[in-house]
DOGUKOL-194562 format. One record per residue (C-alpha): residue number from 0; residue in one letter; x, y, z. Coordinates in pm, whole numbers, m for minus. Each point is the difference from the previous one (the first is absolute). Layout:
<atoms>
<atom><pos>NUM</pos><code>A</code><x>X</x><y>Y</y><z>Z</z></atom>
...
</atoms>
This chain:
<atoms>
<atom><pos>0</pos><code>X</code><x>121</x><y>2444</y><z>3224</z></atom>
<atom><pos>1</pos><code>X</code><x>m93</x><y>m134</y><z>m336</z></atom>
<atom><pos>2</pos><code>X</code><x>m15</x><y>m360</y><z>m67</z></atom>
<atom><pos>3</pos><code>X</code><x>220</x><y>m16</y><z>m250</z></atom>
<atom><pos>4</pos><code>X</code><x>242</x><y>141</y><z>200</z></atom>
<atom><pos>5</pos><code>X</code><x>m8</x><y>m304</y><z>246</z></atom>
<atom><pos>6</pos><code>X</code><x>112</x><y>m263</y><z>m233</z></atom>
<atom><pos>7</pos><code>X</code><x>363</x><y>m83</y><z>m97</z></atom>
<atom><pos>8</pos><code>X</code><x>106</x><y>192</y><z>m304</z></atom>
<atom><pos>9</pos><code>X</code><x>240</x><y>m282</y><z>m134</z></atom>
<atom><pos>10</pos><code>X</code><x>m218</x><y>m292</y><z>45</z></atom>
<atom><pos>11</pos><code>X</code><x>35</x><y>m242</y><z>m293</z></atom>
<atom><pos>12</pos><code>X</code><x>m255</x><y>m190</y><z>m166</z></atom>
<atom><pos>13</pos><code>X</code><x>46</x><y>m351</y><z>m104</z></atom>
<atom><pos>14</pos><code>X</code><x>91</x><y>m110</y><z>m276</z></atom>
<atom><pos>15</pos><code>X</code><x>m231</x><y>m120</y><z>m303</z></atom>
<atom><pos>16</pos><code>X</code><x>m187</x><y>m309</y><z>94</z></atom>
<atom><pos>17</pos><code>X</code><x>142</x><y>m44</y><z>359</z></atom>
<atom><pos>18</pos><code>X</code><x>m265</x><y>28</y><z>266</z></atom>
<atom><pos>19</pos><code>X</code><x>m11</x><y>m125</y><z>363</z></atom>
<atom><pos>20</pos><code>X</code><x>m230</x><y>m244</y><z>63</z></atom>
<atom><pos>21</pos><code>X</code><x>m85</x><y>m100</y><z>364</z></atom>
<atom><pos>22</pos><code>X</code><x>363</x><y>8</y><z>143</z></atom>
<atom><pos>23</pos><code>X</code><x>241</x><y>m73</y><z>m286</z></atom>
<atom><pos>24</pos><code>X</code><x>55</x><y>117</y><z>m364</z></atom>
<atom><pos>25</pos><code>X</code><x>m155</x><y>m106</y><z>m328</z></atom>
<atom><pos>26</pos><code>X</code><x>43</x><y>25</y><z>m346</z></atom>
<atom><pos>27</pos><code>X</code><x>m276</x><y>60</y><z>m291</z></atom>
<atom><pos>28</pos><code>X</code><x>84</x><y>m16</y><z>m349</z></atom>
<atom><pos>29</pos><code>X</code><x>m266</x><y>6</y><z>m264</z></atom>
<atom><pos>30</pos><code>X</code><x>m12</x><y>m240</y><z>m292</z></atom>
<atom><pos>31</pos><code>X</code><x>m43</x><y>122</y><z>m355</z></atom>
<atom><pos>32</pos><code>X</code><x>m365</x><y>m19</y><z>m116</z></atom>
<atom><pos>33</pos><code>X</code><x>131</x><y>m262</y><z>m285</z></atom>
<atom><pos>34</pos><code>X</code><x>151</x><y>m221</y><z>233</z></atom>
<atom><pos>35</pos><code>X</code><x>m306</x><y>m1</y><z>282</z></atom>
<atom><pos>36</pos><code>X</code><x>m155</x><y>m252</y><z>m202</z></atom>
<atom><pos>37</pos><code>X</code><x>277</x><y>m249</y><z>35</z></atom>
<atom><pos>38</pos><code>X</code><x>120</x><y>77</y><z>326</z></atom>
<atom><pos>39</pos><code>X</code><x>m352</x><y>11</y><z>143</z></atom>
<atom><pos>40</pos><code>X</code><x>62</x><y>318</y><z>187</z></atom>
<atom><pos>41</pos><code>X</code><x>m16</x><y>349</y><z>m25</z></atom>
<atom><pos>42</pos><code>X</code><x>267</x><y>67</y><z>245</z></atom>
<atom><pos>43</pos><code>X</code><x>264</x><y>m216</y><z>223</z></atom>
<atom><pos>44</pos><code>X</code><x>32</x><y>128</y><z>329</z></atom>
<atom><pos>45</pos><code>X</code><x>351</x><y>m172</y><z>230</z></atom>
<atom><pos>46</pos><code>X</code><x>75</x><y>78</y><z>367</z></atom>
<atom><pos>47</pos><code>X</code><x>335</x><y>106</y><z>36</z></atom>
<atom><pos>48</pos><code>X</code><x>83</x><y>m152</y><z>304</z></atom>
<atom><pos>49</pos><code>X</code><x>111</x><y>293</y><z>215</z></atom>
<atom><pos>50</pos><code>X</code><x>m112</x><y>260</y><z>217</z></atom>
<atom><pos>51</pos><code>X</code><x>293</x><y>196</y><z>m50</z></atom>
<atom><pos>52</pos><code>X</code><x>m31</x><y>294</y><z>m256</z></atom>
<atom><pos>53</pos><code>X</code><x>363</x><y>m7</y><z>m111</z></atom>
<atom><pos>54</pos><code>X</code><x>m23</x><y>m354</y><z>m56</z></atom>
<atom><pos>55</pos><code>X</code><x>m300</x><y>13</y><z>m191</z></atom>
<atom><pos>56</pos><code>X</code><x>157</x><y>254</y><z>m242</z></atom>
<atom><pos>57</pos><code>X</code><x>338</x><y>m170</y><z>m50</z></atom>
<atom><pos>58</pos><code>X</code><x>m255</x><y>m339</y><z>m96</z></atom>
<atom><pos>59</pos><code>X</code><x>m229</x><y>168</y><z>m165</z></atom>
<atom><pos>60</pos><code>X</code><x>187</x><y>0</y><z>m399</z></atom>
<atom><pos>61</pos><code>X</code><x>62</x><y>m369</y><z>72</z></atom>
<atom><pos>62</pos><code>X</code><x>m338</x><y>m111</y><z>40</z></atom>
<atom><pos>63</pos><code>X</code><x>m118</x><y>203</y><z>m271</z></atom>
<atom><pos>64</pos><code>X</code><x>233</x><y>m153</y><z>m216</z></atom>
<atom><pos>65</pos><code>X</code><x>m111</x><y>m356</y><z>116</z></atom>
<atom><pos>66</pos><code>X</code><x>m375</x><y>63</y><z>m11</z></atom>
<atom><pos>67</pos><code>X</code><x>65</x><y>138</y><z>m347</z></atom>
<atom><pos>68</pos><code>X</code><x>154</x><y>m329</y><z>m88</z></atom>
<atom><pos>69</pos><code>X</code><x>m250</x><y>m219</y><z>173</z></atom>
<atom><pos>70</pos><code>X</code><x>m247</x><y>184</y><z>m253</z></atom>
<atom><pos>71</pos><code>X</code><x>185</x><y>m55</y><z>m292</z></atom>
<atom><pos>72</pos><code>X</code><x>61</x><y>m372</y><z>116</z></atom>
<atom><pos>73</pos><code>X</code><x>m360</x><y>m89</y><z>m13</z></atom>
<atom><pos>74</pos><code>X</code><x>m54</x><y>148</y><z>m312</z></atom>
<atom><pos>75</pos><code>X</code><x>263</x><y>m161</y><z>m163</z></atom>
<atom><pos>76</pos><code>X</code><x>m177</x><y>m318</y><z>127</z></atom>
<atom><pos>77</pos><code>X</code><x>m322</x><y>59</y><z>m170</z></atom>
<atom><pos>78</pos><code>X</code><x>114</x><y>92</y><z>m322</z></atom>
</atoms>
């Protein structure tokens, strides 16, 4: 039997910038090179709060939305 074989054919991947991270869900979103400067960061990483998948994938546009506006927050502040 091949290995390839073995695994589940309809396995999804998550989605861009999820990842698990010990036993709940996080959230990595990079900041623009011409706002690392004033942000002080090159990316901005959240926990989601859940362990559930479906749950973490409902949430996920939300907090992408709010990070995004976090980042454009503090660099309304410094200019």
């Amino acid at each position: 039997m091949n290995v390839r074989e073995s695994k589940p054919q309809n396995r999804v991947g998550l989605p861009r910038g999820l990842f698990l991270r010990g036993k709940g869900y996080a959230l990595r979103v990079a900041v623009p090179t011409e706002y690392q400067d004033i942000v002080g960061k090159r990316e901005i990483v959240r926990g989601l709060g859940t362990q559930d998948l479906f749950h973490t994938v409902k949430f996920t546009k939300r907090q992408l939305v709010n990070t995004n506006l976090g980042v454009a927050q503090q660099c309304a502040k410094k200019n």
